[in-house]
C-alpha angles and dihedrals in degrees: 000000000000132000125229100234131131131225101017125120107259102241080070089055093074113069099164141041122196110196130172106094115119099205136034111298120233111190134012128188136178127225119250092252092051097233100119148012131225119205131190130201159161095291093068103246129107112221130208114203130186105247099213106045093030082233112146116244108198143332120236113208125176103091106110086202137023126322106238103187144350139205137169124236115244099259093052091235096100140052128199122203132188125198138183080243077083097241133113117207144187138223146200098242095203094047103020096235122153106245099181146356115208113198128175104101115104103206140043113311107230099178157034145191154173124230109230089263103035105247099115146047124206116201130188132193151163087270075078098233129104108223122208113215139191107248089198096040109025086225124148106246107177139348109221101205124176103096117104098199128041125297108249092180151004139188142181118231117237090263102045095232101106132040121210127208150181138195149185078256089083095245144123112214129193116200126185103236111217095050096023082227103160095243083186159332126239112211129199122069115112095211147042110306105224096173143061139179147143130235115247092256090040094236095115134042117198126195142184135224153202082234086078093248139109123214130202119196145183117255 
């Protein structure tokens, strides 16, 4: 991990190493609270680290392939993972345990994220759809279908009305939440998008692309 901090040489930036994967990691995220990070990788366990003594918290094993993202839920007591063995689950953050495993994509799953209050889980893949889930539950809420390549990347607005997300198709997509309904389609990169995020008002999304640009647009 890296400080903030100006005008030093860089070597003084990192101020901790967490070290313990096997294989290369994929995704990293840090709790609300900022007390800890989880990381996901190749070797098919999530790890939760304390941010402060670099000491490693718990391993979460359950994933049969590579662990693709991570994110933790707002509340801190949750993580969501998502893997190429097609499944998203989700974990007890303070014990480890796996609380859910939500399966219905048929292709690898490539992210993850939490609504604004927690109650959901969206989920994107290369079945090229973007699945909405019941955190509580595990069940399946809504599929979100109109892309024609995989889905890189989703994300909730501020306000959790409104899903973002971007594809090998090129596109942006806005979908109202709570129907799944596609609200509208950003056009312009001439590559695939592989990221996706809202501004913190919600009135901007912004992606990235294998076209080397970044966009910014109006919700």
């Amino acid at each position: 991990m890296w400080k903030l901090v100006f005008g030093k040489q860089e070597s003084e930036y990192l101020f901790l190493k967490l070290k313990g994967h096997t294989k290369p990691v994929w995704g990293v995220a840090f709790s609300p609270d900022g007390s800890a990070v989880a990381s996901c990788s190749r070797d098919k366990t999530l790890r939760l680290w304390d941010a402060v003594t670099s000491r490693r918290l718990r391993q979460l094993e359950g994933h049969t392939e590579p662990v693709w993202g991570v994110a933790f839920s707002p509340d801190g007591s949750a993580v969501a993972s998502c893997s190429r063995d097609r499944t998203v689950r989700l974990w007890d953050a303070a014990t480890g345990r796996q609380l859910q495993q939500l399966k219905g994509h048929t292709d690898w799953v490539y992210g993850v994220a939490f609504s604004p209050d927690g109650s959901a889980v969206a989920s994107c893949s290369g079945d090229k759809t973007v699945r909405l889930w019941d955190a509580a539950t595990g069940r399946q809420l809504r599929q979100l279908k109109g892309h024609t390549e995989l889905v890189r990347g989703v994300a909730f607005s501020p306000d959790g009305s409104a899903v973002a997300s971007c594809s090998g198709d090129k596109t942006v997509r806005l979908w109202d939440a709570a129907t799944g309904r596609q609200l509208r389609q950003l056009e312009g990169h001439t590559d695939e998008v592989i990221g996706v995020a809202f501004s913190p008002d919600g009135g901007a999304v912004a992606s990235c692309s294998g076209d080397k640009t970044v966009r910014l647009w109006r919700r």
